[in-house]
Every structure is written in structure tokens, then in C-alpha cells.
C-alpha positions as YAML, in Angstrom:
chain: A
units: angstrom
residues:
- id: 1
  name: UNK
  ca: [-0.72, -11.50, -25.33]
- id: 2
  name: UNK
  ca: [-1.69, -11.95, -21.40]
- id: 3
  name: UNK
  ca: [-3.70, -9.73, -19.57]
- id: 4
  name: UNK
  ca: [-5.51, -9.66, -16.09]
- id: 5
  name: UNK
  ca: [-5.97, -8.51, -12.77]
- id: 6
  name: UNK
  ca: [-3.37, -9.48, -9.57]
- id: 7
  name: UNK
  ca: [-4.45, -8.83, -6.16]
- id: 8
  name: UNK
  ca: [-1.34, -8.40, -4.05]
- id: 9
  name: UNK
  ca: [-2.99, -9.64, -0.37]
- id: 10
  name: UNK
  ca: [-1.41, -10.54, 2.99]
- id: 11
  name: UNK
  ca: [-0.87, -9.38, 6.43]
- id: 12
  name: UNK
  ca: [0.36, -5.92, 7.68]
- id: 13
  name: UNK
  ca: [3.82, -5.10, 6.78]
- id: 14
  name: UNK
  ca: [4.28, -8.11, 4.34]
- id: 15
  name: UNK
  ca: [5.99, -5.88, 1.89]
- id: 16
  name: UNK
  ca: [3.32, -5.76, -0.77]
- id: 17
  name: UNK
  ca: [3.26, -1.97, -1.27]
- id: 18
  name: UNK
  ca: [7.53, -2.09, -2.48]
- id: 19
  name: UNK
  ca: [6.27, -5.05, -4.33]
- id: 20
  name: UNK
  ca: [3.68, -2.70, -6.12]
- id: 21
  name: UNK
  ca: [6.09, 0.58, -6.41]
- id: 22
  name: UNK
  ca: [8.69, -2.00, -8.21]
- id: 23
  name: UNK
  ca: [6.44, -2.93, -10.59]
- id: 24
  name: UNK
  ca: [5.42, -0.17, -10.99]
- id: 25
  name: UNK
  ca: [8.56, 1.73, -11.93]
- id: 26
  name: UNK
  ca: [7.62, 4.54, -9.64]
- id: 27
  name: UNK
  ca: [6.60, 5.23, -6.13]
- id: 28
  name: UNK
  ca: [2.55, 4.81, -5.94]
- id: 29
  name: UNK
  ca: [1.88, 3.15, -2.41]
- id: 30
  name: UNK
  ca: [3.52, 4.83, 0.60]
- id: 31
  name: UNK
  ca: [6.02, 2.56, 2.74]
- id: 32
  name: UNK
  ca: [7.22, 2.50, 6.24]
- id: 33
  name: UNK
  ca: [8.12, -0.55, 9.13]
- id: 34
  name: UNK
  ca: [4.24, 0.89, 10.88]
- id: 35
  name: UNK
  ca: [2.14, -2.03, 9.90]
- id: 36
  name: UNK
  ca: [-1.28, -0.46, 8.26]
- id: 37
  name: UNK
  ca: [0.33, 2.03, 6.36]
- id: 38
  name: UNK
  ca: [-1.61, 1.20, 3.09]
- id: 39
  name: UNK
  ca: [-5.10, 2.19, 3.76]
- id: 40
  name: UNK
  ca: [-6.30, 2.33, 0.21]
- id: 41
  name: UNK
  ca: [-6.63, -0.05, -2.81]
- id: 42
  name: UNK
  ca: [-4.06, 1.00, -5.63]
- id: 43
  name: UNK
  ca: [-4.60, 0.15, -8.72]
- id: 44
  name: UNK
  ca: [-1.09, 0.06, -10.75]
- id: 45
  name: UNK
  ca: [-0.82, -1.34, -14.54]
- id: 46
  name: UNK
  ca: [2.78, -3.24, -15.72]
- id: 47
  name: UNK
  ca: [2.92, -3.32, -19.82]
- id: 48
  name: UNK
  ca: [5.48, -5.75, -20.83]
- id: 49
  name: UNK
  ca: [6.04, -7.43, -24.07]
- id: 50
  name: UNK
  ca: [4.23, -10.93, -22.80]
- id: 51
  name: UNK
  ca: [0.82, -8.53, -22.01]
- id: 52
  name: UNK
  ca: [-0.26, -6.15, -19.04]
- id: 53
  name: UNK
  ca: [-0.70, -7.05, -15.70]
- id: 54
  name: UNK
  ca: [-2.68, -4.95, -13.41]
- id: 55
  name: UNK
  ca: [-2.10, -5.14, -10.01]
- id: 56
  name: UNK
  ca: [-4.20, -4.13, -6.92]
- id: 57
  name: UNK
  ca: [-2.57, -2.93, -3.80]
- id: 58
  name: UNK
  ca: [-4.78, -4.00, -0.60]
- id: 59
  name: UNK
  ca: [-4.58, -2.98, 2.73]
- id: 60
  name: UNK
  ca: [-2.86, -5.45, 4.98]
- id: 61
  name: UNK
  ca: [-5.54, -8.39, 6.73]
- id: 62
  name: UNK
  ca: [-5.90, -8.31, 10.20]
- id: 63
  name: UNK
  ca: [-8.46, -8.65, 12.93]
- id: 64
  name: UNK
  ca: [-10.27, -5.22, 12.98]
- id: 65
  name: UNK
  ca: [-10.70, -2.71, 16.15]
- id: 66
  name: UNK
  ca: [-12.34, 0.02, 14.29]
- id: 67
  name: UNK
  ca: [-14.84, 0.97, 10.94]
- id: 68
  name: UNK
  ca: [-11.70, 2.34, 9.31]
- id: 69
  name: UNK
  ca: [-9.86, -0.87, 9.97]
- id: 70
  name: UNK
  ca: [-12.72, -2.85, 9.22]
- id: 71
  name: UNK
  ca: [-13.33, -0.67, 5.81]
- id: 72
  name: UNK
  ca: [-9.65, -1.57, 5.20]
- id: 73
  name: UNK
  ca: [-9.84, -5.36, 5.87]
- id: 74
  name: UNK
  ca: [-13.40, -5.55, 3.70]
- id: 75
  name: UNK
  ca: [-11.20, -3.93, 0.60]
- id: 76
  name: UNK
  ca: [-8.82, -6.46, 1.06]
- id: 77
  name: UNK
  ca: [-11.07, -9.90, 0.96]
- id: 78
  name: UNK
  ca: [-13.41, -7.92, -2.03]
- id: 79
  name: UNK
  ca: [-10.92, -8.15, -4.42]
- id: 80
  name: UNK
  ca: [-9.99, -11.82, -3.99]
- id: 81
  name: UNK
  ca: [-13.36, -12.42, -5.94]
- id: 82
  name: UNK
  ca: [-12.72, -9.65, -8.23]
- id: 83
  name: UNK
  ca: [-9.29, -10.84, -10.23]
- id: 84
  name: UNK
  ca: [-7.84, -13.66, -12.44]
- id: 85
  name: UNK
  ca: [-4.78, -14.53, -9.66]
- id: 86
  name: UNK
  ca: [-4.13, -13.62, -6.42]
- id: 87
  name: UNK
  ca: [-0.50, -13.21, -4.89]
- id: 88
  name: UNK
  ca: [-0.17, -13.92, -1.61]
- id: 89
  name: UNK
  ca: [2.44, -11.87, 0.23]
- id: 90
  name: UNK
  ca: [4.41, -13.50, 3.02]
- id: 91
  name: UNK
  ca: [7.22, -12.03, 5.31]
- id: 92
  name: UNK
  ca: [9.40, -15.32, 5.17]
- id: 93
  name: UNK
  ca: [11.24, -13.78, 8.75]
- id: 94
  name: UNK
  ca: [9.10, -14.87, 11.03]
- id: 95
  name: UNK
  ca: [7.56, -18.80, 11.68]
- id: 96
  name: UNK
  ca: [4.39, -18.75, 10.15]
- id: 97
  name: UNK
  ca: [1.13, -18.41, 13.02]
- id: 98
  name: UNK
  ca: [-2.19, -17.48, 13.62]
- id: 99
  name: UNK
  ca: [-1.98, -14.35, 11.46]
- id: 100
  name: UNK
  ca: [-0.83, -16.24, 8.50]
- id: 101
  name: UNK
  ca: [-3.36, -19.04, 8.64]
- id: 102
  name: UNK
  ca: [-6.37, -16.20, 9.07]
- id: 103
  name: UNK
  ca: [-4.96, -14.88, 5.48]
- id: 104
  name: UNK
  ca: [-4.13, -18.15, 4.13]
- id: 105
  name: UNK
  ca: [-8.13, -19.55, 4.88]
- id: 106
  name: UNK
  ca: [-9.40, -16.39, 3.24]
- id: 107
  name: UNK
  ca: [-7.06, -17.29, 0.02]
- id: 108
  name: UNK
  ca: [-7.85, -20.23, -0.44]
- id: 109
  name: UNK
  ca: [-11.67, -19.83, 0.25]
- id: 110
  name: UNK
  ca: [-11.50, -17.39, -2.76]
- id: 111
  name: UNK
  ca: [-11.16, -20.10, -5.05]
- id: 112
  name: UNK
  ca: [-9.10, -17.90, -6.94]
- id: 113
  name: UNK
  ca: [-5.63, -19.29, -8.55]
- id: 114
  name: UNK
  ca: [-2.86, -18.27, -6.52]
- id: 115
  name: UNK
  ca: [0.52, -17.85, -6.54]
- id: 116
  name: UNK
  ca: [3.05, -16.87, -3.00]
- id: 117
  name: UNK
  ca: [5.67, -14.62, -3.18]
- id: 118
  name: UNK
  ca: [7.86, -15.42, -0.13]
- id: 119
  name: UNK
  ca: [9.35, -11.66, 0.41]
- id: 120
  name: UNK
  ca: [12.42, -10.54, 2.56]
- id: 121
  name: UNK
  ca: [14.07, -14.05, 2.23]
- id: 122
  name: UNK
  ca: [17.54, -11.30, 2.18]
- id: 123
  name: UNK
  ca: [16.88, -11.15, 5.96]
- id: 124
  name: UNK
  ca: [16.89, -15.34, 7.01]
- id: 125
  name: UNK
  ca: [18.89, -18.17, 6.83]
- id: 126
  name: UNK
  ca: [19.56, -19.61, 3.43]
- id: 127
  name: UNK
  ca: [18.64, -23.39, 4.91]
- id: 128
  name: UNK
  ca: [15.66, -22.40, 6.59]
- id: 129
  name: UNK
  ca: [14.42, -21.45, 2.97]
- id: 130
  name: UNK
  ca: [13.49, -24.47, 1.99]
- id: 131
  name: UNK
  ca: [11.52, -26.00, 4.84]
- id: 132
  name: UNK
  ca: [8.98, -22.69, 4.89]
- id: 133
  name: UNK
  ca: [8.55, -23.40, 1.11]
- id: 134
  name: UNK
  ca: [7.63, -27.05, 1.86]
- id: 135
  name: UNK
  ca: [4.95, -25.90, 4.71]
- id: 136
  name: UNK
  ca: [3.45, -23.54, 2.06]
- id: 137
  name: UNK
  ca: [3.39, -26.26, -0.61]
- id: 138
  name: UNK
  ca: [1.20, -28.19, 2.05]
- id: 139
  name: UNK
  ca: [-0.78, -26.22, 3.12]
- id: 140
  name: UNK
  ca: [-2.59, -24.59, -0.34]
- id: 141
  name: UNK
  ca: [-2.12, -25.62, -4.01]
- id: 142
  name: UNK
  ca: [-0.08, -22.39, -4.75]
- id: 143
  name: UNK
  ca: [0.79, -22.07, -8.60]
- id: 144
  name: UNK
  ca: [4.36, -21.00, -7.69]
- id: 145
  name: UNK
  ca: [6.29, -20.30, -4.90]
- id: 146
  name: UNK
  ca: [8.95, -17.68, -5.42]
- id: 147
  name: UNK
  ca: [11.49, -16.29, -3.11]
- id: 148
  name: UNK
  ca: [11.36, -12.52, -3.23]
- id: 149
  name: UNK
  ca: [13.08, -9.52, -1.63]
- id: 150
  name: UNK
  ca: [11.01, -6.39, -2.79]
- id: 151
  name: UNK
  ca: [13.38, -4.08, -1.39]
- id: 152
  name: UNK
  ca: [16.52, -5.18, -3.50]
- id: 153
  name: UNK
  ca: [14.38, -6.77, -6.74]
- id: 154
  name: UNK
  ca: [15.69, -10.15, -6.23]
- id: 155
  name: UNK
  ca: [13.23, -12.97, -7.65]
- id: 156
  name: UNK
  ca: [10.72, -10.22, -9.08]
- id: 157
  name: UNK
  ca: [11.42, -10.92, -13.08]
- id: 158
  name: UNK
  ca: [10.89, -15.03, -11.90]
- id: 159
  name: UNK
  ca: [7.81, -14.03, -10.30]
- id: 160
  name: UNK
  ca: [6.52, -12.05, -13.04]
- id: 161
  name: UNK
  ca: [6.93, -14.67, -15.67]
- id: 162
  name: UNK
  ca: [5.02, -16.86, -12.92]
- id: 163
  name: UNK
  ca: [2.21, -14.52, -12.92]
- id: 164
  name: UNK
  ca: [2.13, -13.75, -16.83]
- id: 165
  name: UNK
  ca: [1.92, -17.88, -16.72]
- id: 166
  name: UNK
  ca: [-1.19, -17.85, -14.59]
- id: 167
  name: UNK
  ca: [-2.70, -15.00, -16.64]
- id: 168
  name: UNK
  ca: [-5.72, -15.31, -19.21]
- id: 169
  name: UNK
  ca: [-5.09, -14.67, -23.18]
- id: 170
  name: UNK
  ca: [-6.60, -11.25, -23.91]
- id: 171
  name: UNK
  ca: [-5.72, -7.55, -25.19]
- id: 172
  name: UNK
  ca: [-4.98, -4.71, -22.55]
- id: 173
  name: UNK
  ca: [-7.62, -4.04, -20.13]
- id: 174
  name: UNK
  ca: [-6.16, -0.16, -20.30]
- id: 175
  name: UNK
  ca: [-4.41, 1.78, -22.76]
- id: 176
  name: UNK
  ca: [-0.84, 2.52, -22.62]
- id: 177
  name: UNK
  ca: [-0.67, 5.41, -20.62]
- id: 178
  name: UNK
  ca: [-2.92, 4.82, -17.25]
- id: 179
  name: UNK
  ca: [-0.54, 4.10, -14.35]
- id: 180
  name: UNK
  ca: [-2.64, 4.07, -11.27]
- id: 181
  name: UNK
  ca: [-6.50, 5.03, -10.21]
- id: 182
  name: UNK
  ca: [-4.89, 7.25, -7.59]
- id: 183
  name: UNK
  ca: [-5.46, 10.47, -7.78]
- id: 184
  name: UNK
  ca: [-2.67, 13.63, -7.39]
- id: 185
  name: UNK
  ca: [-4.53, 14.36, -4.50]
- id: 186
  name: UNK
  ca: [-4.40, 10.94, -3.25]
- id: 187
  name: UNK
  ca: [-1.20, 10.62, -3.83]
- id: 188
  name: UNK
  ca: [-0.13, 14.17, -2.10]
- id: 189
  name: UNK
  ca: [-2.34, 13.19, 0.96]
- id: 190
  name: UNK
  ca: [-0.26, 9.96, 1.41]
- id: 191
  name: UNK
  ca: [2.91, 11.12, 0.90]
- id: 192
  name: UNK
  ca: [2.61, 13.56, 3.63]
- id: 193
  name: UNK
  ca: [1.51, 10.93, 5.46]
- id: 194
  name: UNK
  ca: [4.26, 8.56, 5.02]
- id: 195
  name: UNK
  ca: [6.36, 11.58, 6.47]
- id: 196
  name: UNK
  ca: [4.51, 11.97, 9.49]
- id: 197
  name: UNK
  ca: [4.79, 8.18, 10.35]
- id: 198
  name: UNK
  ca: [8.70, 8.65, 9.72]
- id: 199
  name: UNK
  ca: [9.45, 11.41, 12.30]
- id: 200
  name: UNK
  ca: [7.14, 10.32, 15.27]
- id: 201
  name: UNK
  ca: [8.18, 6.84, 15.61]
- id: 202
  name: UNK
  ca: [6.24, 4.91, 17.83]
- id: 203
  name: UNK
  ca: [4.34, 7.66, 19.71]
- id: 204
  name: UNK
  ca: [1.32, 7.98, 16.66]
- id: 205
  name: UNK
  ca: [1.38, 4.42, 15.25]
- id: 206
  name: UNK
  ca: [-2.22, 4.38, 13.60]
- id: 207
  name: UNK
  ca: [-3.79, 7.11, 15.06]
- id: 208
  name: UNK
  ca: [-2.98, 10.09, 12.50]
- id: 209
  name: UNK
  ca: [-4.51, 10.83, 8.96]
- id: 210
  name: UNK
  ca: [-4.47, 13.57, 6.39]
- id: 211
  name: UNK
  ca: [-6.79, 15.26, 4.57]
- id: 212
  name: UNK
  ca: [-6.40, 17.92, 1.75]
- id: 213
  name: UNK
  ca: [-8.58, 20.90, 2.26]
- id: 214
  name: UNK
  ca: [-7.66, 22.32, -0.82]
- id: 215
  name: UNK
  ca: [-5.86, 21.56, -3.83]
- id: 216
  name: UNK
  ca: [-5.14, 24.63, -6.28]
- id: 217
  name: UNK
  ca: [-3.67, 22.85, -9.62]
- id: 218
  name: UNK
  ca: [-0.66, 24.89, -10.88]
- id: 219
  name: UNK
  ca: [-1.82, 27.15, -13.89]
- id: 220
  name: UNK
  ca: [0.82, 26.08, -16.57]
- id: 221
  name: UNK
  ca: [3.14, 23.29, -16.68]
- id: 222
  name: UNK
  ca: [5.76, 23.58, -13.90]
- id: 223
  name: UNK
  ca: [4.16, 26.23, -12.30]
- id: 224
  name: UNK
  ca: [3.24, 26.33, -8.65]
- id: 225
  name: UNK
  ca: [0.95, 23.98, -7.22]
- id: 226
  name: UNK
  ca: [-0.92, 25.26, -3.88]
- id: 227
  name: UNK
  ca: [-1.90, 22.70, -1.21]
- id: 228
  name: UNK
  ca: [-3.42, 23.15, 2.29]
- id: 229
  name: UNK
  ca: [-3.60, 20.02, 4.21]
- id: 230
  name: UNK
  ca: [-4.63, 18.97, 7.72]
- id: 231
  name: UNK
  ca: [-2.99, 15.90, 9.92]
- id: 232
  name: UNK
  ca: [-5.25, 14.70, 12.34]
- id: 233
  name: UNK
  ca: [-4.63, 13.24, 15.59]
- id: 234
  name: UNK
  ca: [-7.10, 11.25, 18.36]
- id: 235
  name: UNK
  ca: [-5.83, 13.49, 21.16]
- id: 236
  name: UNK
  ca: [-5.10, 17.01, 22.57]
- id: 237
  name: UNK
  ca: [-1.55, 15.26, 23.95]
- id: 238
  name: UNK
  ca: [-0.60, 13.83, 20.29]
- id: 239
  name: UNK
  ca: [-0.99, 17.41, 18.75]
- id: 240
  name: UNK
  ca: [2.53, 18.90, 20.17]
- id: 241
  name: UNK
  ca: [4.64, 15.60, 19.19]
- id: 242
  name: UNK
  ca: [3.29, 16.68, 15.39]
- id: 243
  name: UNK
  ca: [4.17, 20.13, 15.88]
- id: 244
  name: UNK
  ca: [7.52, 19.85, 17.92]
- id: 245
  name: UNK
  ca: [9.02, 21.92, 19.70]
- id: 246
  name: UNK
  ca: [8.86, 25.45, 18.20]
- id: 247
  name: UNK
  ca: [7.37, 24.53, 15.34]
- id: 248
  name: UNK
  ca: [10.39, 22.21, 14.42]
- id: 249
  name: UNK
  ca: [8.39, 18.77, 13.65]
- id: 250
  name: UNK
  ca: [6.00, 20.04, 11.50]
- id: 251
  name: UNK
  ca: [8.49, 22.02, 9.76]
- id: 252
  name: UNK
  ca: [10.96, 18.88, 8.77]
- id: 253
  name: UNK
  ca: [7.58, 17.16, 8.22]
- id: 254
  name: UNK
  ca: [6.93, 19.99, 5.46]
- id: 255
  name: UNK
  ca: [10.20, 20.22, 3.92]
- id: 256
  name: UNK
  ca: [10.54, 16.51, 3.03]
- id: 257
  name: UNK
  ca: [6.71, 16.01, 2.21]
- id: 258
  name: UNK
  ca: [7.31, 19.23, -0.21]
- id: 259
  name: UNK
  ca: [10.47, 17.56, -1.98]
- id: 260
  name: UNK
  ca: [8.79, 14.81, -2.70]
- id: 261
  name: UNK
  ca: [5.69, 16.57, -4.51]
- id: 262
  name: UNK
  ca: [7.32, 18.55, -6.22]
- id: 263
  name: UNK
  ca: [9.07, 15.66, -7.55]
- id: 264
  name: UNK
  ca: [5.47, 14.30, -8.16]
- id: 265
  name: UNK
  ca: [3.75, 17.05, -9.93]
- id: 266
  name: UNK
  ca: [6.89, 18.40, -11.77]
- id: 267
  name: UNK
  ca: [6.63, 22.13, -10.52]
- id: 268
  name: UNK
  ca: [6.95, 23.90, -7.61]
- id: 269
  name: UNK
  ca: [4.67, 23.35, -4.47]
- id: 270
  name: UNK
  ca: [3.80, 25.43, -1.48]
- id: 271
  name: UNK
  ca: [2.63, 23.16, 1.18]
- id: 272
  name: UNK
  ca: [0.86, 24.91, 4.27]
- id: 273
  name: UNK
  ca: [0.24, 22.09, 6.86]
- id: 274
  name: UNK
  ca: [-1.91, 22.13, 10.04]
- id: 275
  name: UNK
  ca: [-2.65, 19.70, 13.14]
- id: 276
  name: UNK
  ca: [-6.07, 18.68, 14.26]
- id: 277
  name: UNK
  ca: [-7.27, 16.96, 17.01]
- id: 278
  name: UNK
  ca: [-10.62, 14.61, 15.62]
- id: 279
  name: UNK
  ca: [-11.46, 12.00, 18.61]
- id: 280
  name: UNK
  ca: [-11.82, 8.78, 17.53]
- id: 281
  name: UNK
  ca: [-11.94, 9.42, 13.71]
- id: 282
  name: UNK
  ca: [-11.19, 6.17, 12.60]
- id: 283
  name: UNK
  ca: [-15.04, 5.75, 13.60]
- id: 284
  name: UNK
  ca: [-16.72, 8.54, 11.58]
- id: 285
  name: UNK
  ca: [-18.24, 7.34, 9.05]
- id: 286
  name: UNK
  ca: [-18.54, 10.88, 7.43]
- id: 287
  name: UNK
  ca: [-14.88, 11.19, 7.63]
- id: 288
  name: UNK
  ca: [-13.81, 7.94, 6.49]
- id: 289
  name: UNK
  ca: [-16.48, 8.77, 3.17]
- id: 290
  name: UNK
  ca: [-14.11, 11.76, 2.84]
- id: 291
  name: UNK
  ca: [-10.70, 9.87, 3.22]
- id: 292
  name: UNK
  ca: [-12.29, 7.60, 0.23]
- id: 293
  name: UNK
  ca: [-11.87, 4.42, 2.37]
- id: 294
  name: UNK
  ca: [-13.94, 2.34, 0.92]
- id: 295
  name: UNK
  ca: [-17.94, 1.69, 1.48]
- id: 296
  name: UNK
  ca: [-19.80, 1.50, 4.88]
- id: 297
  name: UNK
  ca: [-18.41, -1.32, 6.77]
...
């Protein structure tokens, strides 16, 4: 039996987080085409008949502007010293530049094995295939490169027999039924989130967040599940694209974000949603404690 821990790493948007969920069998990491949607490591376990792989989500690397970014990007390079392999994530669509070679130093500074997982090769040029997985090969001693698309499940059983190849001998690091470390608070936060991001497009790309204020556990299995929940925004102007017109925004922003929780916590949910304006949060410290975004960066 193999068993260890994968760090899924790479920049913004590289499609680690529907690499995670796949594995996973179930959604755990919010997705949408925003880069810095995952703000959190995830923690996911795969059991498979070769041995359990657990997986860590990481925020995507970048250059930082704020603490919260910086908190993010400090999650990220922690766990490349923390695991048995590390998987970097690469969008194969565009030519590899500075962005990729910031990620790529990190990696390989690790000293950790490592494997690449060329993702969204569905969207290029079959011929151009080849000559990106020759510039990888030179550039780090990858394991394995394996052409992936996350979003269809093309290549993932190849690269999971690379990464149960890489993997230690050892029993289960957890029992059989742990999923995640994310929490159903977490996990409602986020997906309310991930609806947000959908219906305002480009006018909030980074600058919105949500808390739970409260979180009232249904009484008896399938019952109903109360939870009051704030979205915050940087600026008096951002408030009344989140609310829409009569109330209309918030209200679609509801009804999906409800749908999909109740799906989550297998009951009914009432869902009572407001909009804050907190000016530059993504540089309170206190706040960023409270989002659970990692240590003091």
C-alpha cells in the first residue's frame, strides 16, 4: 500500500481546484475563470486500492499586493516542505513566462519530488503539445509529465498511477471516512462566494468576501439548517452591484447559493444574506484571523 501527501501548486487559475474536486469525487474547492478564487488550503483524501493519497489544495502563487494575498501566497510555498510530492499545475494555453518561472524556482527550490500535470491541453493545438513538454523536461527533473484536462477527466487515472508511483510505502494517514479539513461552515461561506463571483463579472474581481455570522445546525437529520451570512465589499459604490436593482442580485445570488447547500448539508436551508462595506479588508489582520486565512503574514 502507498500513502502520502500531494501538494497541488501553481499560478492563479491553473485549474488545480477541478483537479482537487475530481479527485475528490465531490465539489470541495470553489471554481470560477477569476484568478484567486481559492483562498484556503483544502485538504481532500483519495482511497484507492494502490493506497490513499491526500491532496492539498493551495492558493494560486503570485506576486502579492496585500496581507490577505500575501497570507495566501505564504500557504502556498509552506506546504512544498510539508509533503512527499508536489504537482505542479500548468495552464498548457498560454507560452510559458515570468509567472511560470517565479512558480517553477519555488518548486524546484523545495527539493521536493515533483511531478507536472500539463492541464487544459483540450483547449491547444495537438502539435504544439509536444514542444511545451520538451521545455518542461528542461527546465526541472519532473517525475512525469502528463497531459491533463481537469474539466473533462482526460489523463487524470495516468496521472494518478504517476503519483501513487512517486508515493512512499505506508498504511493510511486517515481512516476511511475523512474527506476534507473543511469545515460545513467553510464550505457554506465559499460556496456563496463562488456565486457572487459568477453574477458580477468583472466589476468585484478580488475585492468581496464572506463571512458567516451565524450558523444554526439543523436539529435532526434533514431538517432545516439556519445561516446568516455577510458579503463584504471595499466600497460604498460596489454595495448596489451586490444588491441589484430592487433587490434582484442578491436575490439570484441567494437562490443558487441555497440550492447548492442544501445539496451540501442534505436538508433544507434558509439563507438570509447581507452586504457590507469593510475598506480595505484584505489588510485587517483581525479579519483575515476570522476568515481562517492562514497565520500573520
Amino acid at each position: 500500500m502507498k500513502a502520502g501527501l500531494v501538494s497541488l501548486v501553481g499560478r492563479p487559475n491553473a485549474g488545480k481546484s477541478t483537479l482537487l474536486n475530481w479527485f475528490a469525487g465531490q465539489k470541495l474547492a470553489i471554481v470560477s475563470d477569476k484568478p484567486q478564487t481559492t483562498r484556503h488550503r483544502i485538504v481532500a483524501v483519495r482511497n484507492a486500492p494502490e493506497g490513499q493519497i491526500v491532496f492539498i489544495d493551495t492558493p494560486g502563487i503570485h506576486r502579492p499586493a496585500h496581507r490577505m494575498n500575501r497570507r495566501m501566497v505564504d500557504a502556498a510555498v509552506a506546504t512544498l516542505r510539508e509533503v512527499d510530492l508536489v504537482v505542479l499545475v500548468v495552464d498548457a494555453q498560454p507560452r510559458p513566462g515570468a509567472g511560470d518561472r517565479f512558480v517553477l524556482d519555488l518548486v524546484r527550490a523545495s527539493r521536493t519530488p515533483m511531478l507536472l500535470a500539463l492541464n487544459k491541453v483540450d483547449l491547444i493545438h495537438k502539435p504544439a503539445l509536444l514542444p511545451l513538454m520538451e521545455h518542461y523536461a528542461s527546465e526541472a527533473p519532473f517525475r512525469a509529465i502528463v497531459p491533463v484536462s481537469a474539466l473533462s477527466g482526460d489523463g487524470l487515472p495516468a496521472l494518478e498511477r504517476e503519483i501513487f508511483a512517486a508515493l512512499p510505502e505506508g498504511p493510511p494517514l486517515y481512516g476511511d471516512e475523512f474527506l476534507t479539513d473543511q469545515t460545513e461552515r467553510t464550505l457554506s461561506a465559499e460556496l456563496i462566494r463562488e456565486k457572487v463571483l459568477r453574477h458580477t463579472h468583472d466589476e468585484l474581481p478580488f475585492t468581496t468576501a464572506v463571512l458567516i455570522d451565524k450558523f444554526e445546525e439543523a436539529a435532526r437529520e434533514g431538517g432545516l439548517t439556519r445561516i446568516y451570512a455577510s458579503i463584504l465589499v471595499d466600497h460604498d459604490s460596489q454595495k448596489p452591484i451586490v444588491i441589484g436593482r430592487g433587490g434582484e442580485m442578491i436575490k439570484r445570488i441567494g437562490t443558487e447559493a441555497r440550492h447548492d447547500l442544501e445539496g451540501m448539508l442534505g436538508g433544507r436551508v434558509f439563507l438570509d444574506l447581507h452586504v457590507k462595506v469593510r475598506q480595505d479588508w484584505r489588510d485587517d489582520e483581525r479579519l483575515l484571523d476570522e476568515m481562517g486565512l492562514g497565520g500573520r503574514g
